[in-house]
Backbone bond lengths (Angstrom), bond angles and torsions (degrees), N, CA, C in turn:
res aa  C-N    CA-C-N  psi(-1)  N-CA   C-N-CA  omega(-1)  CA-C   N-CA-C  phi
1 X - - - 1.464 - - 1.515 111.70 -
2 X 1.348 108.33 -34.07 1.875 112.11 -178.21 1.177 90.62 -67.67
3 X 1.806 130.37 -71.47 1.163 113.65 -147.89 1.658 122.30 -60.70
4 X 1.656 121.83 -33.05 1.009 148.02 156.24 1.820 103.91 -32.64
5 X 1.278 140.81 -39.65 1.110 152.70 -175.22 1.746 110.49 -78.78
6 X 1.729 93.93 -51.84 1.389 85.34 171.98 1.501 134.25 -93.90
7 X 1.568 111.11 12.45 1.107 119.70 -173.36 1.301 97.26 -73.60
8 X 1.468 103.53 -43.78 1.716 114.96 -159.74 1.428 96.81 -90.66
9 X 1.279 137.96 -2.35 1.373 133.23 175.73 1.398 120.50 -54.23
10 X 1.667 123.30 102.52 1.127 111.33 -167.96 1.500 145.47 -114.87
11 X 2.204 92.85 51.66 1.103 125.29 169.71 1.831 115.91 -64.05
12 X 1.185 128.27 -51.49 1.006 134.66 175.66 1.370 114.59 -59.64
13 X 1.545 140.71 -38.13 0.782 142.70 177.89 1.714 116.85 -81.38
14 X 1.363 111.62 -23.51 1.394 120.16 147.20 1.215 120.95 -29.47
15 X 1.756 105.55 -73.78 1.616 140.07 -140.39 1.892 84.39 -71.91
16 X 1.403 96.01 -34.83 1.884 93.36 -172.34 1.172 107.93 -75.14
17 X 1.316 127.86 -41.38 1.761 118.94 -178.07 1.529 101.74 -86.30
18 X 0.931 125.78 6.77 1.882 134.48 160.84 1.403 103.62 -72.17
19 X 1.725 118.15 -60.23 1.330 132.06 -170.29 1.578 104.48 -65.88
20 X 1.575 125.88 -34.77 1.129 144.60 -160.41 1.825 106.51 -76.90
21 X 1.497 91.70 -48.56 1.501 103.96 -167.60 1.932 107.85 -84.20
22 X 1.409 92.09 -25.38 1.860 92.25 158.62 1.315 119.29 -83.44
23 X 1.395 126.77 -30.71 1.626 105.66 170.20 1.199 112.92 -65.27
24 X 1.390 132.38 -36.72 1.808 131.18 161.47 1.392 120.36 -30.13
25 X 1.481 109.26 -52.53 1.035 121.69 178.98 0.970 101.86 -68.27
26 X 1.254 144.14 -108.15 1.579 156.94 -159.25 1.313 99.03 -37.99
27 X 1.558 140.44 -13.34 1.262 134.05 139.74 1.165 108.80 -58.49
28 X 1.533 120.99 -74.37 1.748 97.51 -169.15 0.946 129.00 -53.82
29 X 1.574 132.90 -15.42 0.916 150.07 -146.94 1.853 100.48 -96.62
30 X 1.252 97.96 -39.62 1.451 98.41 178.12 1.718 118.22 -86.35
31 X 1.265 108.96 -12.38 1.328 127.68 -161.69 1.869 84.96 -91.38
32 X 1.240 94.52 -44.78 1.739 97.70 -165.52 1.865 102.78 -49.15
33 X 1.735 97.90 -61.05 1.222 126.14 179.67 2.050 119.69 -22.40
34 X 1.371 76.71 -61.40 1.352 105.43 -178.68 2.071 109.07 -76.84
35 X 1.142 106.51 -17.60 1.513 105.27 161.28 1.747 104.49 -59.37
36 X 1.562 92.52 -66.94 0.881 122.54 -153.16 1.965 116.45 -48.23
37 X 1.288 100.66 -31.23 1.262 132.84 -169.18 1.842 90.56 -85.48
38 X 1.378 129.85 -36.37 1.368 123.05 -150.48 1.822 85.75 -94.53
39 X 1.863 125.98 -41.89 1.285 137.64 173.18 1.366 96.62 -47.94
40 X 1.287 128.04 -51.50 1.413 135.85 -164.91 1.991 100.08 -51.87
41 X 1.400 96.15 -90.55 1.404 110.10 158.58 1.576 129.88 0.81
42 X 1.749 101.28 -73.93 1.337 118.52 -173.25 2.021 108.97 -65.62
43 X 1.547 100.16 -22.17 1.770 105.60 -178.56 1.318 95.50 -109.98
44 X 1.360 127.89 22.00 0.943 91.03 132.66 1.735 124.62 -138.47
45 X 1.753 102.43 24.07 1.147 91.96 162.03 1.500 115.32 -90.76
46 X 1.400 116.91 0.88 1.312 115.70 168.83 1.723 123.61 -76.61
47 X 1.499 99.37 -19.95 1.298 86.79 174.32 1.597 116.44 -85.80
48 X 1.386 104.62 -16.77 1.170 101.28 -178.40 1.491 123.94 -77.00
49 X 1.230 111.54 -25.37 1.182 124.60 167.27 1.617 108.00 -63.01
50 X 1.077 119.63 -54.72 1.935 131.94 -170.33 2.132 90.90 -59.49
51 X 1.323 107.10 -34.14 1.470 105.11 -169.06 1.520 105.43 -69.83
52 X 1.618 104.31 -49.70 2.163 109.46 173.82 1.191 102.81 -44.96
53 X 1.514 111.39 -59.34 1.504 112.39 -165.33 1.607 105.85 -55.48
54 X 1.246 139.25 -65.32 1.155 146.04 161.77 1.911 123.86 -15.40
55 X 1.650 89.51 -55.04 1.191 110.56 164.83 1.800 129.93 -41.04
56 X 1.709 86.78 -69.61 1.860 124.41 165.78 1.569 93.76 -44.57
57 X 1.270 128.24 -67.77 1.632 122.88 -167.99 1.509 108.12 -65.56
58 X 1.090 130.19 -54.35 1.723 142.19 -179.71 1.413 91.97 -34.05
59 X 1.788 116.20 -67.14 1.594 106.69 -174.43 1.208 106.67 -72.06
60 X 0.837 136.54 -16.38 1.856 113.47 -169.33 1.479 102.63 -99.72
61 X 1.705 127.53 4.26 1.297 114.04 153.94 1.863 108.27 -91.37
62 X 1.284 81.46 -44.04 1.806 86.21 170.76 1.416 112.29 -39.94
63 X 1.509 141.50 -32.32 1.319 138.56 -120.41 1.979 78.50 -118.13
64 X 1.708 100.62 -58.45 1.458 132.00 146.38 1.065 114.74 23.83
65 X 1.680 97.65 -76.62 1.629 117.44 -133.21 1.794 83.77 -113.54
66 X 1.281 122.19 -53.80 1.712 119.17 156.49 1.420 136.89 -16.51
67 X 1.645 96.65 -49.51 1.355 107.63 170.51 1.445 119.00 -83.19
68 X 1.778 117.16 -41.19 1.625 115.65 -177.42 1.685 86.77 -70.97
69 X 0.669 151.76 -94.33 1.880 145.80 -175.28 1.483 107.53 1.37
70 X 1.613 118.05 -44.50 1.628 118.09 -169.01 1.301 85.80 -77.71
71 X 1.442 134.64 -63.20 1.136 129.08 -161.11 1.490 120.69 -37.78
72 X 1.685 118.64 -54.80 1.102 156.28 -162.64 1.732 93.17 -50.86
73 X 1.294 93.45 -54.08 1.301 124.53 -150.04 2.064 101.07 -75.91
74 X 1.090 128.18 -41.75 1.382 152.44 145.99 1.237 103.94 -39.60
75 X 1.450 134.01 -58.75 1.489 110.32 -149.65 1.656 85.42 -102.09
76 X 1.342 121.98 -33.95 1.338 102.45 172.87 1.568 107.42 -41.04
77 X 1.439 112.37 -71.41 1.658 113.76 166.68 1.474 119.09 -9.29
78 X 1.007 91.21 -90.61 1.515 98.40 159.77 1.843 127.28 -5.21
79 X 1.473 94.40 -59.75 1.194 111.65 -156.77 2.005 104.79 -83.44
80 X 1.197 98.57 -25.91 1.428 95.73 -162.13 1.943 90.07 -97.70
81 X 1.166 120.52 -15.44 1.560 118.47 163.85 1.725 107.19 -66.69
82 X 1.081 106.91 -51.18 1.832 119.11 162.10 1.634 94.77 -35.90
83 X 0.772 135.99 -75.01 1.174 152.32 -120.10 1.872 104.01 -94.61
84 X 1.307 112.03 -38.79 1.562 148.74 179.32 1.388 100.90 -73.35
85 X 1.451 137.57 -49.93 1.426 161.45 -168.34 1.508 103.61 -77.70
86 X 1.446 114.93 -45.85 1.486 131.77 -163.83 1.588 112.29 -59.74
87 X 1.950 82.44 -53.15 1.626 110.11 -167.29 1.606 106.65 -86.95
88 X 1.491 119.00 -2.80 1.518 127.52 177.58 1.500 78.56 -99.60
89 X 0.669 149.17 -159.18 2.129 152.80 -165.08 0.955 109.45 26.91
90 X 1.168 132.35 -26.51 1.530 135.22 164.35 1.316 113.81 -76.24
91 X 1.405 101.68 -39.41 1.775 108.51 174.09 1.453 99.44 -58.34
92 X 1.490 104.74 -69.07 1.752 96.23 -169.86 1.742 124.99 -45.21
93 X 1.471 93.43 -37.92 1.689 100.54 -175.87 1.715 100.02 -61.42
94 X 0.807 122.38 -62.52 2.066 124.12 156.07 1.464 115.76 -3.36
95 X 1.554 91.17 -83.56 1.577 110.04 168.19 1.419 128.02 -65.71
96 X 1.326 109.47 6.33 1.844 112.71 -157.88 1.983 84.89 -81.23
97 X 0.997 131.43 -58.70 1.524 129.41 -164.74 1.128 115.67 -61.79
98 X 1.580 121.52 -31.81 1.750 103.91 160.99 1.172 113.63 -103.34
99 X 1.252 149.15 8.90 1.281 138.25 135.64 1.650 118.81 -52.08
100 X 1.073 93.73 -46.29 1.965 94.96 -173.53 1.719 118.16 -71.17
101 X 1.383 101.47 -46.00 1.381 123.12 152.45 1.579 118.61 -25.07
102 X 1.096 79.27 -87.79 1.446 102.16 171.56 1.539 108.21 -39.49
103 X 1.110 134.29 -63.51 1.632 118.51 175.43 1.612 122.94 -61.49
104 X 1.529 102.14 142.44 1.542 112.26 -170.24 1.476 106.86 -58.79
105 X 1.706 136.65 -51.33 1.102 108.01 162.98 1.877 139.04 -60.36
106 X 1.180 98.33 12.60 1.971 84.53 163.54 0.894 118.69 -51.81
107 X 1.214 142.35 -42.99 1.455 132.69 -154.58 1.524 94.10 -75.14
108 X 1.117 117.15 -53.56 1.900 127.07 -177.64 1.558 86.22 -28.44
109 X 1.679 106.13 -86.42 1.538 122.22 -164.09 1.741 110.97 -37.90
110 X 1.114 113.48 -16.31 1.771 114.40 -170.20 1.287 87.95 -99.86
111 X 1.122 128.25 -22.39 1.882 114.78 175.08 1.241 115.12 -77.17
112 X 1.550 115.56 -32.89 1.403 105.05 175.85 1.300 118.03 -108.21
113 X 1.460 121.27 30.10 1.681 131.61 133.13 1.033 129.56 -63.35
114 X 1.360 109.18 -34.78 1.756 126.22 -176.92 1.493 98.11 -86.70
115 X 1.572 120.86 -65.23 1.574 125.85 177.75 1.033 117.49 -23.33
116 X 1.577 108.09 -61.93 1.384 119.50 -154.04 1.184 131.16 -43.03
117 X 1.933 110.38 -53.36 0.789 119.42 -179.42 1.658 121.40 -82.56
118 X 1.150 140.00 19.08 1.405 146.04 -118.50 1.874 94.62 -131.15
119 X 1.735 107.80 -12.34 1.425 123.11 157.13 1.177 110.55 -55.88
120 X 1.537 129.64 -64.54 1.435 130.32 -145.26 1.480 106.58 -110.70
121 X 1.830 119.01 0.27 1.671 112.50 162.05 1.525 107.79 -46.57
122 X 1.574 109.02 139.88 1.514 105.77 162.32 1.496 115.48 -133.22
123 X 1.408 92.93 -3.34 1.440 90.43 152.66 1.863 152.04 -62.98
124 X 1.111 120.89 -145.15 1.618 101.67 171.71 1.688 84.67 -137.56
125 X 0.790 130.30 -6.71 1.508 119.18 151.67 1.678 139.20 -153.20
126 X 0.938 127.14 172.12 1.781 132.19 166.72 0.923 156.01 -162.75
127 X 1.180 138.08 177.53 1.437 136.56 -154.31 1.476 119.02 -115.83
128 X 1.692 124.27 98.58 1.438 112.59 174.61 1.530 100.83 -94.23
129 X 1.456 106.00 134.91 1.186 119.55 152.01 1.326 115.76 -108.65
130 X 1.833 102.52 135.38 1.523 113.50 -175.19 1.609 102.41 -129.33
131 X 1.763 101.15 178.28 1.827 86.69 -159.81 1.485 85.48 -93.60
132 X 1.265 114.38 170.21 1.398 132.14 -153.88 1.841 104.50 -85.01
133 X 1.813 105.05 -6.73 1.222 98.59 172.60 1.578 113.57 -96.28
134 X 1.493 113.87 -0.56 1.363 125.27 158.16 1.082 136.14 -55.63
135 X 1.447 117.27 -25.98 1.594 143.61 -171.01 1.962 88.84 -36.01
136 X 0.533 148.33 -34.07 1.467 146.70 -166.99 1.730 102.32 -64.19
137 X 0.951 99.22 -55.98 1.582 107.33 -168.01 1.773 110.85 -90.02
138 X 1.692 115.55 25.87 1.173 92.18 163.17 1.439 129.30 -94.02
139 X 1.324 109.19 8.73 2.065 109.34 179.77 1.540 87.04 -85.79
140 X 1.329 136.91 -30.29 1.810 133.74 -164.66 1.937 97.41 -74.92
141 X 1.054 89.36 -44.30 1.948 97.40 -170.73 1.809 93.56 -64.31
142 X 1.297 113.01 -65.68 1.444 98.09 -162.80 1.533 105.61 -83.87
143 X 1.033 120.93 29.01 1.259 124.16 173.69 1.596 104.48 -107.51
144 X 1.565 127.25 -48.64 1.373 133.80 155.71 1.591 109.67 -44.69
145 X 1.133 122.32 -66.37 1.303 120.28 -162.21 1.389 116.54 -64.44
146 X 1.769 121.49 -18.94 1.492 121.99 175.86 1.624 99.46 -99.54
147 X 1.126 126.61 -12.39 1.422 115.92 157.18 1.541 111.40 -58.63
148 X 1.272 109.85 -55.59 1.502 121.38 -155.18 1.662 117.73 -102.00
149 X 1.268 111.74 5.27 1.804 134.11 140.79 1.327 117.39 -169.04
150 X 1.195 118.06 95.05 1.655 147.31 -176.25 1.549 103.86 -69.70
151 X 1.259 148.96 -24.11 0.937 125.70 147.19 1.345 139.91 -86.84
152 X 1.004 117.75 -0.66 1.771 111.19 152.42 1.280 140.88 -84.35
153 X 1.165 130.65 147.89 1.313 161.27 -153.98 1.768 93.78 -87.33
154 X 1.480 103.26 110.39 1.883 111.13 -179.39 1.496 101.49 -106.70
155 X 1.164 104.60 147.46 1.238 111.41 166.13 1.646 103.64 -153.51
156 X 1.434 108.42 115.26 1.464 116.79 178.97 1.472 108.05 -105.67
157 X 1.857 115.46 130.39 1.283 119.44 177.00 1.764 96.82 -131.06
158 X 1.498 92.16 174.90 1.673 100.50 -168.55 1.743 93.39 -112.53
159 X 1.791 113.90 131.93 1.851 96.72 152.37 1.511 102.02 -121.80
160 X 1.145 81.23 168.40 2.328 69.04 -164.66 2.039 83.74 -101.04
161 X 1.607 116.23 -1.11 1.888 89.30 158.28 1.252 112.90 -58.61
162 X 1.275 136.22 -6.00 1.416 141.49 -135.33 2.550 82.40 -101.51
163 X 0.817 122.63 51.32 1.481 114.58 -166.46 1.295 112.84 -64.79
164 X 1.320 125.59 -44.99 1.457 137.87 -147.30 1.519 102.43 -99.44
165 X 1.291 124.20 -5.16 1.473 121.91 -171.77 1.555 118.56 79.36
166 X 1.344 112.54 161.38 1.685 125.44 -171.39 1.228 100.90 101.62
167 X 1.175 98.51 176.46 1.499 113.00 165.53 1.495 152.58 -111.29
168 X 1.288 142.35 136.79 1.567 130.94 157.03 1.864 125.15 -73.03
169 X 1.433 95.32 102.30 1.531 86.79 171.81 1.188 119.71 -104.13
170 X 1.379 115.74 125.27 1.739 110.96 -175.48 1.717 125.21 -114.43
171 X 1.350 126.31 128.20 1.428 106.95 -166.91 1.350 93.94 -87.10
172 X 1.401 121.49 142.57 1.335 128.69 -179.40 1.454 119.75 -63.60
173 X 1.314 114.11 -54.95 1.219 108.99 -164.44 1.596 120.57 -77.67
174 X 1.307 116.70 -33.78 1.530 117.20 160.05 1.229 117.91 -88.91
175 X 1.332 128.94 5.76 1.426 168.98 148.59 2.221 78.09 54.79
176 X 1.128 74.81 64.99 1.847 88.66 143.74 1.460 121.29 -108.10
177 X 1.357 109.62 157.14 1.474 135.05 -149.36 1.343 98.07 -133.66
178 X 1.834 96.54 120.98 1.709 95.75 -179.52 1.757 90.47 -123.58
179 X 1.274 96.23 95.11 1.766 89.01 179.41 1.792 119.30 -87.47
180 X 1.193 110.92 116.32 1.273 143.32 -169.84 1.488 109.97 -117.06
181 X 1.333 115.61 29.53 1.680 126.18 154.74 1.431 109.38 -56.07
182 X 0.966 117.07 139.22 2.028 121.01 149.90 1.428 109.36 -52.72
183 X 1.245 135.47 -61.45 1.206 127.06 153.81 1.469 120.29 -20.75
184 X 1.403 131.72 -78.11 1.416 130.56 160.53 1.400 116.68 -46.64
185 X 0.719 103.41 -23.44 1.689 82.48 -179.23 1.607 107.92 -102.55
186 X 1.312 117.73 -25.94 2.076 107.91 163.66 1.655 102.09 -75.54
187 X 1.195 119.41 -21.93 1.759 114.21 169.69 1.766 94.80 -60.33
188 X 1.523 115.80 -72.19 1.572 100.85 179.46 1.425 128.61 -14.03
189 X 1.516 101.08 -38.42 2.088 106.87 -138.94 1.404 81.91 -126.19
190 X 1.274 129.11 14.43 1.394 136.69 -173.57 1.810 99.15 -75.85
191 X 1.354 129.03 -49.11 1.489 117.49 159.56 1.256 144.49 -70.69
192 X 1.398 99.93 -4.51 1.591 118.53 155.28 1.578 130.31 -98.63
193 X 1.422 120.00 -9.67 1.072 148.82 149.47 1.510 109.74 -51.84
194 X 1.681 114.44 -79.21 1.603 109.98 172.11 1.302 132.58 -44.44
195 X 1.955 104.01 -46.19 1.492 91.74 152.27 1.363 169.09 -51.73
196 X 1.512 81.23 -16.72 1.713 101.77 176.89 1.475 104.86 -97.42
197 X 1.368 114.07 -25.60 1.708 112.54 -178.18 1.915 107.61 -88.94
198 X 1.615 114.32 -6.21 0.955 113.83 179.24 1.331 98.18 -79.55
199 X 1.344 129.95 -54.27 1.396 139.94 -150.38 1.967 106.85 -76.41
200 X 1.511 89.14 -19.28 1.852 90.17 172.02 1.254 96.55 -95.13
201 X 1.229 152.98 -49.75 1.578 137.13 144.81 1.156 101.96 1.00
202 X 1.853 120.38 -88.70 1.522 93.51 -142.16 1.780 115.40 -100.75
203 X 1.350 105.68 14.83 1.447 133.19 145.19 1.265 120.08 -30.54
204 X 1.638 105.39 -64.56 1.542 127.31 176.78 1.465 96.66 -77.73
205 X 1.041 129.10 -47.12 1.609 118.86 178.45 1.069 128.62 -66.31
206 X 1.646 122.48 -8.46 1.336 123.65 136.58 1.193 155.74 -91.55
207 X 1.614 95.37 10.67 1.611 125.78 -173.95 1.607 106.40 75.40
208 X 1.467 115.24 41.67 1.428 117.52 166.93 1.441 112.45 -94.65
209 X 1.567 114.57 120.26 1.477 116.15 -169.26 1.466 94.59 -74.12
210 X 1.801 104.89 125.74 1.695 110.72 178.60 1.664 92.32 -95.58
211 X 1.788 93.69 150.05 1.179 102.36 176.96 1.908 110.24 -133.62
């Protein structure tokens, strides 16, 4: 009767689907783990990757925005040396009438404003206008100009736009205009002027002793 009791006793057969139902477990459990660990992994090589990339873009606007700024930054440069050059030529054109004045050859240089053009009149007469602080030198002018074409008809007047000195010679009858102002003529040489005052600019802006 005992043994009959413990055959059918169905502690042991318990204890086995106990033992049975924990290796399941502690399988899934490890299986879970190990998901869990690979999800782990995979987020976070994605973030790390999303962070380079993030990274990679940050500098190359940074790099971007560095360079359009230098640029910016240059032509403004640029612009206010333009600008420095403009208002120095303006200075001189200012200063151009008592500087020129002022030197003993002017009078020379005002003869061959008037002269100069006195080749290509084809008219039978014309008109110098000189600036009104010239008035000195008009017996020298029409005294050159009837030496140096005796048959035309002179007529010298003063306009006081005339500031900087030189002259306007005009042939009357096709009433061309040979303007021979100081003014006109540093306007001429006015892009060769900047160039040479640009290039001592950046001479000095590189610590090149100008001489």
């Amino acid at each position: 009767m005992n043994e009959t009791v413990l055959k059918n006793d169905p502690a042991g057969m318990i204890e086995t689907l106990r033992r049975n139902v924990k290796s399941k477990i502690d399988g899934i459990n490890s299986d879970a783990d190990a998901e869990i660990k690979r999800i782990e992994d995979a987020v976070k090589d994605e973030i790390g990757k999303f962070r380079a990339e993030e990274q990679t873009k940050s500098d190359k606007m940074i790099e971007y925005e560095e360079g359009k700024a230098a640029n910016l930054f240059s032509i403004e440069l640029k612009k206010q040396n333009l600008e420095v050059i403009n208002r120095f030529i303006s200075s001189v054109l200012t200063g151009a009438s008592e500087i020129i004045r002022g030197d003993r050859r002017y009078a020379d240089f005002l003869k061959q404003c008037v002269i100069t053009p006195l080749k290509d009149i084809t008219g039978q007469s014309m008109t110098i206008c000189l600036s009104p602080g010239d008035a000195e030198f008009h017996e020298m002018i029409m005294n050159e100009v009837v030496k140096n074409s005796s048959n035309i008809k002179i007529r010298i007047t003063y306009d006081e736009r005339i500031t900087t000195g030189g002259a306007l010679v005009i042939d009357d009858e096709p009433e061309v205009v040979f303007n021979n102002t100081v003014e006109r003529i540093l306007y001429r040489k006015s892009d060769e002027l900047k160039r040479i005052i640009m290039r001592f600019v950046n001479d000095y802006a590189d610590g090149v002793e100008i001489r």
